[in-house]
C-alpha positions as CSV (number, residue, x, y, z in Angstrom):
1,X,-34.6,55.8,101.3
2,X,-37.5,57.3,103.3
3,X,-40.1,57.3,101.0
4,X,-41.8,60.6,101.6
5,X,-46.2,61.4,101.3
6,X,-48.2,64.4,102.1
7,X,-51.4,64.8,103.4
8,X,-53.7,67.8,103.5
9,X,-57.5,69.0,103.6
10,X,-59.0,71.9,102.7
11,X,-62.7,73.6,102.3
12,X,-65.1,72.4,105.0
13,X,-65.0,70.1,107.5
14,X,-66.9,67.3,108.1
15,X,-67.8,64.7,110.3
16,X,-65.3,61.5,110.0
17,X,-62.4,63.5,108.5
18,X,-59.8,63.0,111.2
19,X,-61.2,59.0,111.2
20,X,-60.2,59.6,107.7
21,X,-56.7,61.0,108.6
22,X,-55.8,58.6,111.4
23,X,-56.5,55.2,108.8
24,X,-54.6,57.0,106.0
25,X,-51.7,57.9,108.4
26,X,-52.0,54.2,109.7
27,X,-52.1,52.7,106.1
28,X,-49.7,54.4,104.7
29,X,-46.8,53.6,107.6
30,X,-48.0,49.8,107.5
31,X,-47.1,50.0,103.6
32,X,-43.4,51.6,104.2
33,X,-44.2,55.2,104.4
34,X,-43.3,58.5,106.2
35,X,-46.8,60.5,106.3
36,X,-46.2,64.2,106.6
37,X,-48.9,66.1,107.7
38,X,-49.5,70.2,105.8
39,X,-50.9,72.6,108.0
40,X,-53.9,74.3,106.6
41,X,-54.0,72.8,103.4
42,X,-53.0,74.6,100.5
43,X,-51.6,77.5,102.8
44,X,-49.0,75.2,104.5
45,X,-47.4,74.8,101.3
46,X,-47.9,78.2,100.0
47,X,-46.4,79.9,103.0
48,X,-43.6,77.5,103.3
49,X,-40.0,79.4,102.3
50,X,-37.5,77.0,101.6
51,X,-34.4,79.9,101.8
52,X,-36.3,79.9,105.7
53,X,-35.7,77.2,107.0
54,X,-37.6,78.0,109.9
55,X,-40.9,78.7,108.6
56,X,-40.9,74.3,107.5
57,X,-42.1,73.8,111.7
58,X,-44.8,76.1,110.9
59,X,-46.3,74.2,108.2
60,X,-45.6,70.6,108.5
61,X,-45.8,67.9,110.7
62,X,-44.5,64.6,110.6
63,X,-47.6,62.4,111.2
64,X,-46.9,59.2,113.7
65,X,-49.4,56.0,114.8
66,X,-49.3,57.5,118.2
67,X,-50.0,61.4,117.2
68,X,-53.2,60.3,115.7
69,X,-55.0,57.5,117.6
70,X,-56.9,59.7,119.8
71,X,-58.3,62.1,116.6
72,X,-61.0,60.0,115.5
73,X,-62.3,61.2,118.6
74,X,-62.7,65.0,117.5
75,X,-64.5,66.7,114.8
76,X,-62.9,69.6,112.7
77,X,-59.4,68.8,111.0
78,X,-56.2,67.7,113.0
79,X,-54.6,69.3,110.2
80,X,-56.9,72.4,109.9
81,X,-57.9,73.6,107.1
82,X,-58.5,76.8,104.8
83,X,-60.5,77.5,101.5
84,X,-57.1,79.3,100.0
85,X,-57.2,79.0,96.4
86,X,-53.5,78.6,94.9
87,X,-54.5,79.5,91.2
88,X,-56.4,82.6,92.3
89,X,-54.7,83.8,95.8
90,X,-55.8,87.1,97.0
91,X,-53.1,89.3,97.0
92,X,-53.2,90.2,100.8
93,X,-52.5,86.4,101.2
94,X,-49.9,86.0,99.4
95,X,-47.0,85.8,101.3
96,X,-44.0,88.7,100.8
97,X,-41.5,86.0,99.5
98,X,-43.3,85.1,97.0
99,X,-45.9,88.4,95.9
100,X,-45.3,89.6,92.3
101,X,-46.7,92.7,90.8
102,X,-49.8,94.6,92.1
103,X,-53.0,92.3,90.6
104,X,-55.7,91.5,92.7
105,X,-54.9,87.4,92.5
106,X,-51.8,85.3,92.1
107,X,-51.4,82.1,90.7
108,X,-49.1,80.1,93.1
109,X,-49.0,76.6,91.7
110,X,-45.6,77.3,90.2
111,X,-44.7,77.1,94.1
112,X,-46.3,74.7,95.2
113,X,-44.7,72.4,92.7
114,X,-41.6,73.4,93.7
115,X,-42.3,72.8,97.3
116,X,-43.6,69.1,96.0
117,X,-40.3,68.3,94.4
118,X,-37.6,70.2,96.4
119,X,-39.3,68.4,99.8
120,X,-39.4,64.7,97.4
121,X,-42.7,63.8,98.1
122,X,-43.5,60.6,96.7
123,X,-47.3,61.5,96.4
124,X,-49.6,64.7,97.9
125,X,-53.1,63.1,99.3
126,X,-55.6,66.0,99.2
127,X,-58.8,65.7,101.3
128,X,-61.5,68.1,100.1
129,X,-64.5,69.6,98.5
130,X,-65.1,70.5,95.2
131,X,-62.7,73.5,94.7
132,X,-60.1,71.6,96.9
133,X,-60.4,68.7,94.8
134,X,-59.8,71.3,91.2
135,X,-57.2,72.5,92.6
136,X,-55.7,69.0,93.0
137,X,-56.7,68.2,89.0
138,X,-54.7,71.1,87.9
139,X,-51.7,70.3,90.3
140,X,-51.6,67.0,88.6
141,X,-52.3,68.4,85.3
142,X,-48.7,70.1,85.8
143,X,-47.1,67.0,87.0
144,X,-47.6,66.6,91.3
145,X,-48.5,63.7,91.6
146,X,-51.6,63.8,93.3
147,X,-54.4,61.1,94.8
148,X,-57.5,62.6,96.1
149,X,-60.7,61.6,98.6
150,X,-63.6,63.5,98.5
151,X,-65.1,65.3,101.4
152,X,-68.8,67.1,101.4
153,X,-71.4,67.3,103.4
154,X,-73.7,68.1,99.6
155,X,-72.6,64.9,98.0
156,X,-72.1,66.9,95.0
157,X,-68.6,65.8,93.4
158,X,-68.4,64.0,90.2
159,X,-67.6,60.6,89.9
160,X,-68.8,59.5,93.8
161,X,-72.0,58.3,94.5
162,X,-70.9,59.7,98.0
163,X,-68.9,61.8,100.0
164,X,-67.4,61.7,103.0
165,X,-69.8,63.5,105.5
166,X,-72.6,63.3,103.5
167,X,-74.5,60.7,105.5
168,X,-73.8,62.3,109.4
169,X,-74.3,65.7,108.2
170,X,-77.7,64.9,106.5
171,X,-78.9,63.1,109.7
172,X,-77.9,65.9,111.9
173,X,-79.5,67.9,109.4
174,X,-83.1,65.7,109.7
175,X,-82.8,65.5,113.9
176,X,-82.6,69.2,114.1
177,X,-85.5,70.1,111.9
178,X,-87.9,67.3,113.5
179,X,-86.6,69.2,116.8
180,X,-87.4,72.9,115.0
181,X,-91.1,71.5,113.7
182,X,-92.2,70.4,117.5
183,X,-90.9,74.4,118.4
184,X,-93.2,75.7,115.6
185,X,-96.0,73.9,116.4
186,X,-95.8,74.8,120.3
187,X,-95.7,78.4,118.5
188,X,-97.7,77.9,115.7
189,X,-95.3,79.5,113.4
190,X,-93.9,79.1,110.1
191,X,-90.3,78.1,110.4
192,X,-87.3,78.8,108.1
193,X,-84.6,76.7,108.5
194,X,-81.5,77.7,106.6
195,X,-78.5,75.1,105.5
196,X,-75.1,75.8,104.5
197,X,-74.3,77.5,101.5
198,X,-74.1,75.4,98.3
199,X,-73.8,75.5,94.8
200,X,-76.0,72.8,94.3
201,X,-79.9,71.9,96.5
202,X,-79.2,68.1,96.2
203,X,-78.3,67.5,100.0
204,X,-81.1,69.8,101.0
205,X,-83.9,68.1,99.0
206,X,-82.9,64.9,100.4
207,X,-82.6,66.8,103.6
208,X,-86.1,68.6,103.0
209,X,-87.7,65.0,101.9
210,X,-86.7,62.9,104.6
211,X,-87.4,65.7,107.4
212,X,-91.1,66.4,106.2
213,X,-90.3,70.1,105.6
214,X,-93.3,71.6,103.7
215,X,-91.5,73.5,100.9
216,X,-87.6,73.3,100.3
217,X,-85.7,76.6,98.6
218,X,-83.0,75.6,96.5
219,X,-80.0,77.7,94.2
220,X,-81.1,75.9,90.9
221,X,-84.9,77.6,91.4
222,X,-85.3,80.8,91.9
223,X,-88.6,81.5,93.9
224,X,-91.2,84.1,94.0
225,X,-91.9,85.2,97.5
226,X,-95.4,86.0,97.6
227,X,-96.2,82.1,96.1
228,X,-94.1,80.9,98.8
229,X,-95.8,83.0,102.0
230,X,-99.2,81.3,100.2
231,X,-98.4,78.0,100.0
232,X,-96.6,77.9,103.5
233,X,-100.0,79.4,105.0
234,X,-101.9,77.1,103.2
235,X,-99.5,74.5,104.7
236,X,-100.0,75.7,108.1
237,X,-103.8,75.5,107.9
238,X,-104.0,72.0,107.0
239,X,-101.6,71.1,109.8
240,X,-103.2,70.2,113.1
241,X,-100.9,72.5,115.2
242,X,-101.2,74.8,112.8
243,X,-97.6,75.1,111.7
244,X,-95.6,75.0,108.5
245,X,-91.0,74.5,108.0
246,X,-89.5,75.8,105.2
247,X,-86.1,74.9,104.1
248,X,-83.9,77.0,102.6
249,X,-80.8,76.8,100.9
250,X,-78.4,79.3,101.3
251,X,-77.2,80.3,98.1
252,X,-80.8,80.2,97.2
253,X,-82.2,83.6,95.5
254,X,-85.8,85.3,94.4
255,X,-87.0,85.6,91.0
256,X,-85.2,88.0,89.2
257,X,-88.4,89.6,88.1
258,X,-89.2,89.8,91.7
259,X,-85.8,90.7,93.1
260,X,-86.2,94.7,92.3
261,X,-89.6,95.0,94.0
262,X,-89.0,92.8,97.0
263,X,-85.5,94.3,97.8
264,X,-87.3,97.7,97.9
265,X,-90.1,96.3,100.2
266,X,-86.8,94.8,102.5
267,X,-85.1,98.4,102.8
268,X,-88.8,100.4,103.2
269,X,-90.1,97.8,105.9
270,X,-87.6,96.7,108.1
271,X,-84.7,99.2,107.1
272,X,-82.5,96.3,106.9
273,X,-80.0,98.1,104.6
274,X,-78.0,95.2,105.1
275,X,-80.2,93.2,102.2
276,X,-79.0,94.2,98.8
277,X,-80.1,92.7,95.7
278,X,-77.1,90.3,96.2
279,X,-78.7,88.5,98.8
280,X,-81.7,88.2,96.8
281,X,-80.9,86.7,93.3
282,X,-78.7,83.4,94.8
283,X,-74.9,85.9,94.7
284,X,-73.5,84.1,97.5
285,X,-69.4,85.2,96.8
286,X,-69.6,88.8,97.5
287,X,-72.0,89.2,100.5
288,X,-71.6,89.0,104.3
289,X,-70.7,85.7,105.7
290,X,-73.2,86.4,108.3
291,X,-76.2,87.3,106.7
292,X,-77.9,84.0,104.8
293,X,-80.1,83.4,102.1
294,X,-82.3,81.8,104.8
295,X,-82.2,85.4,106.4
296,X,-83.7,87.0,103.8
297,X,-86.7,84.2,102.9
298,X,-87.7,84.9,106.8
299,X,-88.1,88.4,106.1
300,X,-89.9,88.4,103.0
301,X,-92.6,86.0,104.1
302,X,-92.8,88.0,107.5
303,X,-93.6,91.0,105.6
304,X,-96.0,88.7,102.9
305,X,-97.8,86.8,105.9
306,X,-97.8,89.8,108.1
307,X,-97.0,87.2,111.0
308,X,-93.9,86.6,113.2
309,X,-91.7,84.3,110.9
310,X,-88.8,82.1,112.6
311,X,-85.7,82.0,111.9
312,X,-82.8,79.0,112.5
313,X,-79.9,78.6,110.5
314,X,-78.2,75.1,110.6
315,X,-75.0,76.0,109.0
316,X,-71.9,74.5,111.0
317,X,-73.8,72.4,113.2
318,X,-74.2,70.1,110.4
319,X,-70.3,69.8,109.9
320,X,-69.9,68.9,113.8
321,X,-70.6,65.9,115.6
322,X,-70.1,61.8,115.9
323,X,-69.8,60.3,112.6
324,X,-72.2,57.5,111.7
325,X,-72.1,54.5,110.3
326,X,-71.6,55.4,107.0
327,X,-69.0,57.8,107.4
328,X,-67.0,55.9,109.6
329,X,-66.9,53.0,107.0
330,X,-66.4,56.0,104.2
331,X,-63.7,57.6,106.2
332,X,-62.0,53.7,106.5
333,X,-62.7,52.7,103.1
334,X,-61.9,56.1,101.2
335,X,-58.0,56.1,103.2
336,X,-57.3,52.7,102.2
337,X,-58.0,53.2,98.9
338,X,-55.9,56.3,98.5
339,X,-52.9,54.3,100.6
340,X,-53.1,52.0,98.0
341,X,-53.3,54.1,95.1
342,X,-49.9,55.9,96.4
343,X,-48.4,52.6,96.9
344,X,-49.2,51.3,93.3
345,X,-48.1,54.7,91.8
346,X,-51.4,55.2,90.1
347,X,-52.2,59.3,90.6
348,X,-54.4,61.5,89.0
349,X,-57.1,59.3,90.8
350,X,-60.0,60.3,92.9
351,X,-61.0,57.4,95.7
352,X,-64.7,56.9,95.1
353,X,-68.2,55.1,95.9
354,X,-70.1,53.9,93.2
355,X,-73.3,51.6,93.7
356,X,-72.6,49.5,91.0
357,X,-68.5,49.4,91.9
358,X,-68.6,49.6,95.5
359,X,-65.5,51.3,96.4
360,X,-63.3,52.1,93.9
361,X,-61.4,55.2,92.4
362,X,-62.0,57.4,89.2
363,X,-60.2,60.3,87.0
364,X,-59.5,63.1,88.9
365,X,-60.5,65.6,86.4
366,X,-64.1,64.3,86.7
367,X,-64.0,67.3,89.2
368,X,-63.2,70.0,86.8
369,X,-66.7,69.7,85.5
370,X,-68.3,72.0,88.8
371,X,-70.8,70.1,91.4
372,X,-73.4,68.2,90.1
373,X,-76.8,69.8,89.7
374,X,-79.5,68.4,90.1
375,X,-82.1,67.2,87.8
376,X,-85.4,69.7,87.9
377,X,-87.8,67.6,85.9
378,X,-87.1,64.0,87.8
379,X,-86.4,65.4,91.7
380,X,-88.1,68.8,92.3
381,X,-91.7,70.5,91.8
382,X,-90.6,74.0,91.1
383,X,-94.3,75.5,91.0
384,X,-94.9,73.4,94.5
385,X,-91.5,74.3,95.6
386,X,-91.1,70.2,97.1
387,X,-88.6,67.5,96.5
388,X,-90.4,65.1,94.1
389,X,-91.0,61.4,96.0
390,X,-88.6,59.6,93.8
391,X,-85.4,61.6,94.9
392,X,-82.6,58.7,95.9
393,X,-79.6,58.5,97.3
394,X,-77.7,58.0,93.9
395,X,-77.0,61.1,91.6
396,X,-74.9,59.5,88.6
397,X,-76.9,56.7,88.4
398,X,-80.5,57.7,87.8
C-alpha cells in the first residue's frame, strides 16, 4: 500500500525553502514514499471539499523527483503559501461548505482532521513560522500526526538555535544597509532603515550589530523620539561624512507617555492622517500593511531634527534571493531529519539546530510558548538605544 505524506508551508518565505522542499520530496521517495504537495498551506486543506471531487486538483499536487529538481533554483514557495489561521479563520475565508453561524472567526481544525484521515496520510510535514508551526502543535494535540521544520528569517522559535532563512536573510539584511550608509553619507543624512515586522528585535540587533547601524529600534523597547533625533545627530557629528543609520524594527512603537503628544505633532505637521496612535505604540495587527513602523520613526525625527530624514524599508527584499551556505546546509539537514522522523513514526517533533546537539529534533509544543524575546539586560542598551557587544548567534544557550 502507497504509503501516503503531506507537505505544506505557510507564513513567510524565505530564502532556501524550495531547497528545503526538493530534499524532503527526494528523501522521502528514496525511503518508500508518495509526497503530496498542499497548495497554500493550511488553505489547500481548508478549501478542499471531499463531496467535490473536483476541487482535490485545486489543492494538491502529487510531488515527483522530476517536478522539483529545478526549484532550488527559485526563491518564494513551489507550494505557495498563506498566513491562514485554521483555529481562528476569518469568516470571509471560510469557504461556503463549510461556514457555520455568523461569528467573526471559525475554528476549522475539525476539517482539517478529517481531510488528514479520509485522504490516509501517513504523516502532514508543515514548513513554517511561529504561528504556522502552533498551528501544527494543536493539530497534533488532536491526533494528525504531524512533523515540523522551522522557517524564519528572526530566528525566533523555541527549541532551534536556528531557522531556516535566518542566516541569507540577515546577510542580505547587512549588504543593503552598508550600501544605504555610503547613500547617506554622499547626502549627509540620517537614514532609517526599516525591517520586516516582528514580534521579537533579536534578528535586527544582530542585523543592527554586524551592519554598524548607530541606534537599532526594537518591539521589546519602546523609544522616546526626541532622545532618539539627539543621539542620531550627535551620531552624525562625530561621523566624518557626517552621517548617521537607524534601524528600525517594524513592530517597534514610541513611549506610551510620548505616543499622545507625538501623534498630535504627526497629524498637525505633516497631515499625515494616515498615523494613528496604532502606529505609534508597537500595534502592528490592525494597521495598514503599507505603512511601517520605520515610516513613522522617519517622520518623527524629520520633525525633531528639522532636517530631511531618509527613508528605506527592507521588508521582502530580505525573504528573496540565493541562499547561503548556511541555509542550504539548513534546508538539507532540516528535510532529512523530518524524512526520517516520518519514517520512524516519531511525530509531535520539531527538526531543530542546537549548538551543543547539532542537528536534531525537539517537542513540538516548545512553539506554543510565542517567539523568544530577547534578553534586555545581557543584549540591548535601552537608554543608548544599541545592541550590547556580547549579542551571539545562540539564543537558548546564553
Amino acid at each position: 500500500m502507497t504509503k501516503r505524506v503531506a507537505i505544506l508551508t505557510g507564513g513567510g518565505d524565505v530564502p532556501g525553502l524550495n531547497m528545503c522542499l526538493k530534499s524532503l520530496v527526494y528523501r522521502l521517495i528514496d525511503l518508500g514514499y508518495e509526497p503530496i504537495g498542499v497548495r497554500k498551506g493550511w488553505e489547500g486543506l481548508i478549501h478542499y471539499n471531499p463531496l467535490d471531487p473536483t476541487t482535490y486538483g485545486e489543492h494538491f499536487i502529487e510531488l515527483s523527483k522530476n517536478l522539483v529538481r529545478p526549484i532550488d533554483r527559485s526563491p518564494g514557495s513551489f507550494l505557495h503559501s498563506s498566513y491562514a489561521n485554521p483555529r481562528a479563520l476569518p469568516s470571509k475565508l471560510v469557504p461556503d461548505f463549510l461556514r457555520q453561524g455568523t461569528a467573526e472567526t471559525q475554528d476549522v481544525t475539525a476539517h482539517i482532521q478529517e481531510i488528514v484521515q479520509r485522504l490516509d496520510y501517513q504523516a502532514l510535514v508543515v514548513i513554517g513560522d511561529d504561528d504556522m508551526l502552533q498551528d501544527a502543535a494543536h493539530l497534533n494535540q488532536q491526533g494528525v500526526p504531524v512533523v515540523a521544520i522551522p522557517k524564519t528569517i528572526h530566528n525566533n522559535i523555541h527549541g532551534s538555535d536556528y531557522t531556516l532563512g535566518f542566516s541569507t536573510g540577515l546577510a542580505r539584511g547587512v549588504a543593503f544597509i552598508h550600501e544605504l550608509r555610503a547613500l547617506a553619507g554622499s547626502r549627509e543624512q540620517i537614514v532609517v532603515v526599516e525591517t520586516f515586522a516582528a514580534k521579537s528585535g533579536y534578528s535586527t540587533l544582530l542585523m543592527g550589530l554586524l551592519s554598524g547601524s548607530d541606534r537599532v529600534i526594537i518591539p521589546e523597547v519602546p523609544y522616546d523620539p526626541e532622545r532618539l533625533a539627539q543621539l542620531l545627530l550627535q551620531d552624525k557629528r562625530q561621523t566624518p561624512a557626517n552621517y548617521a543609520v537607524a534601524l528600525v524594527t517594524d513592530g517597534a512603537g514610541v513611549h506610551p507617555d510620548k505616543m499622545a503628544q507625538y501623534s498630535r505633532m504627526l497629524v498637525n505637521e505633516t497631515n499625515s492622517t494616515y498615523l494613528t496612535p496604532a502606529f505609534l505604540d508597537g500595534e502592528i495587527a490592525e494597521r495598514s500593511p503599507l505603512v511601517g513602523s520605520g515610516m513613522v520613526a522617519a517622520e518623527l525625527l524629520a520633525l525633531q531634527t528639522h532636517e530631511e530624514v531618509l527613508h528605506q524599508e527592507l521588508t521582502y527584499l530580505l525573504r528573496t534571493g540565493t541562499p547561503d551556505g548556511q541555509d542550504l546546509l539548513g534546508a538539507v539537514n532540516f528535510a532529512f531529519t523530518a524524512a526520517q522522523l516520518v519514517h520512524q513514526g516519531v511525530f509531535g517533533r520539531m527538526a531543530a539546530f542546537a549548538q551543543n546537539r547539532m542537528w536534531t529534533h525537539v517537542d513540538l509544543n516548545l512553539v506554543v510558548q510565542g517567539v523568544k524575546q530577547i534578553d534586555i539586560d545581557a543584549w540591548y542598551e535601552s537608554e543608548q538605544y544599541q545592541p550590547k557587544l556580547n549579542l551571539i548567534w545562540s539564543v537558548e544557550n546564553l
